[in-house]
C-alpha positions in Angstrom: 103.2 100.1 78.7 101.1 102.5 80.7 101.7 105.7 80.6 102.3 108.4 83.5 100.0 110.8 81.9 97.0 108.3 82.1 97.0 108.2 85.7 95.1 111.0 86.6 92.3 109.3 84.8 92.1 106.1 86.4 91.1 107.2 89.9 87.8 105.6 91.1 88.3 102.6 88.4 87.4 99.3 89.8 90.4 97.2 90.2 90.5 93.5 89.6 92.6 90.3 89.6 93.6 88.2 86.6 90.5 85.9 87.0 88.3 89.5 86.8 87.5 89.0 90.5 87.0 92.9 91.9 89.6 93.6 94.4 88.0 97.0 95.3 88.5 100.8 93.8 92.0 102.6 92.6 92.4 105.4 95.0 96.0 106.8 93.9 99.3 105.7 92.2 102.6 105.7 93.5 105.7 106.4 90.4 109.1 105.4 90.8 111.2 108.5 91.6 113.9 107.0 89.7 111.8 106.6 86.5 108.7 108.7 87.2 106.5 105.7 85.6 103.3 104.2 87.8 104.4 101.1 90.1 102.3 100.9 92.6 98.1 101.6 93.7 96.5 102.2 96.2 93.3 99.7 96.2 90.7 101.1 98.7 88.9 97.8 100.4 86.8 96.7 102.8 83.2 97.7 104.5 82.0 100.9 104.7 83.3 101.5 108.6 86.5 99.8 107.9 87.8 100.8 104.9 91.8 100.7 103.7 94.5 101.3 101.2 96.6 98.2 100.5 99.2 98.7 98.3 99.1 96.6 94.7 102.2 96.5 91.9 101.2 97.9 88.5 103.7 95.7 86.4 102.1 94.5 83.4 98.6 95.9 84.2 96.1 96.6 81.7 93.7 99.6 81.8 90.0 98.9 80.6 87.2 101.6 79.9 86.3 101.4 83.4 88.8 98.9 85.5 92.0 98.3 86.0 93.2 94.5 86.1 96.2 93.8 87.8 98.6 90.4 87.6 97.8 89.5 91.1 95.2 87.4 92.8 92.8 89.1 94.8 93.6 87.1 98.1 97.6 88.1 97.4 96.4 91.6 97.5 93.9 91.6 100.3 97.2 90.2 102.7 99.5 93.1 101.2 100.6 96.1 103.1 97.9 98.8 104.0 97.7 101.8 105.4 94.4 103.9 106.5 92.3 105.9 104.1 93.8 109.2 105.1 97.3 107.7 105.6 100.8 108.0 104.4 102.6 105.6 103.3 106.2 105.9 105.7 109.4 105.3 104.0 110.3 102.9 106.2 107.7 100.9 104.8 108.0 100.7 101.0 110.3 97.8 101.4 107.4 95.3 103.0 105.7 96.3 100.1 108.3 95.1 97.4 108.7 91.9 99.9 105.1 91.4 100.2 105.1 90.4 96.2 108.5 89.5 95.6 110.2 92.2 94.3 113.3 93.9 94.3 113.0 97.3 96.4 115.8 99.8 95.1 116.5 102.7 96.8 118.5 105.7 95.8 122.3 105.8 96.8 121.5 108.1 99.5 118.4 105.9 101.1 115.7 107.9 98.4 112.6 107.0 98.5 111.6 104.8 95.6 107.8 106.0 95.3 106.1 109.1 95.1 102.7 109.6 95.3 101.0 111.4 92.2 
């Protein structure tokens, strides 16, 4: 299980898929409000002038001394949900992420937001 506290230390960690192909570098982790455990990263991608932040579940990941491999295949997380380097993720828009990988998105009763950013 990983641990909230251990988030703050995997920032700039390489992330990669299960076949250890490098997807690109953890920029932040989203917690479930219900729970307050990581569930989602942001992976920053792409070249230099194009850079972005798509979004990656944290189910069953494993932390290494410097990466962080994740269950799903890099070209799975390439096509997922993004959002500029100095965006913000809109509410409205966790859902495509859940969808995206086949998950069930859970809001609160009263249409709370089921991720934080930490």
């Amino acid at each position: 299980m990983i641990h909230a506290a251990d988030v703050r230390e995997w920032r700039d960690r390489d992330v990669i898929d299960t076949e250890s192909h490098r997807i690109g570098v953890l920029e932040a982790v989203y917690v479930d409000t219900t729970t307050d455990q990581p569930a989602i990263a942001t992976v920053r991608t792409g070249l230099p002038t194009r850079r972005r932040l798509v979004f990656v579940p944290l189910q069953d990941a494993i932390a290494g001394p410097d990466y962080l491999k994740v269950r799903y295949a890099k070209t799975l997380v390439k096509h997922a949900p993004s959002i500029g380097t100095d965006g913000v993720l809109p509410a409205e828009e966790e859902e495509a992420i859940f969808k995206h990988y086949g998950l069930p998105y859970e809001p609160g009763a009263a249409g709370e937001r089921q991720l934080a950013r930490r």
